[in-house]
N, C-alpha and C positions, 0 to 999 in steps of 0.2 A: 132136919130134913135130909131125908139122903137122895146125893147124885145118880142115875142112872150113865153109865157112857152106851152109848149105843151108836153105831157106823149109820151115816146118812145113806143106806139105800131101802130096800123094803125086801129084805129076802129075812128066813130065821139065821141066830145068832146070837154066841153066847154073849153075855154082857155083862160090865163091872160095875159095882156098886162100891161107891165111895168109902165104905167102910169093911171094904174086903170081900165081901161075903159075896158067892158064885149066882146068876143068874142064865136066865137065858128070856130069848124073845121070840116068837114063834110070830109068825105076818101069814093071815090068810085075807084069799080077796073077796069083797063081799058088795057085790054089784056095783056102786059107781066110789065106791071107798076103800079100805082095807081097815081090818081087825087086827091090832095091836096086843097081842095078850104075854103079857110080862108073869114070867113064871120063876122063881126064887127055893134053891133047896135048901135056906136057912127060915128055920121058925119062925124068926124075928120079923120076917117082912111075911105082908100076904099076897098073893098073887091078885092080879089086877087087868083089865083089857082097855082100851081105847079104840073109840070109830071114829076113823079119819079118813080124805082125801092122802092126806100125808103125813107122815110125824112132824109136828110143830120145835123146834129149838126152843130149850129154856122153858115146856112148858111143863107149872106144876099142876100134879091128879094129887088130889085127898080120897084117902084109900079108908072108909070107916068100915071097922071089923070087931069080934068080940074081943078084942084085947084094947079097944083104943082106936082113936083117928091115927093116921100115917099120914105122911105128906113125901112124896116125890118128887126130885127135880128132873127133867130128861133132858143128857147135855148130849146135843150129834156132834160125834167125828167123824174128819175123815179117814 
């Protein structure tokens, strides 16, 4: 499972994955929630979105793609 780090607020921003490798998270608002969309410039992971009121701590998304299931964990800092 790899960690997401990602800063508790809702704006875009790059973010770290536990095993190095460079992301970023892009937050658009989409009438009473906002759209989470996790975007990754390594192969190995696939890109992914969440709809939420909020980002949840500790919560993990199973990403099934043609390579295989993923599993992600999203850990907030501050």
């Amino acid at each position: 499972m790899t960690e997401l780090l990602v800063h508790n607020t809702n704006t875009p921003q790059p973010i770290k994955l536990s095993d190095g490798k460079p992301g970023y998270l892009l937050v658009k608002r989409e009438g009473n929630h906002y759209r989470y969309f996790f975007k990754f410039e390594a192969h190995e992971h696939h890109d992914f979105w969440y709809d939420a009121p909020k980002l949840p701590d500790n919560l993990v998304v199973r990403v099934a793609s043609i390579d295989g299931p993923e599993q992600f964990k999203i850990k907030l800092v501050d």
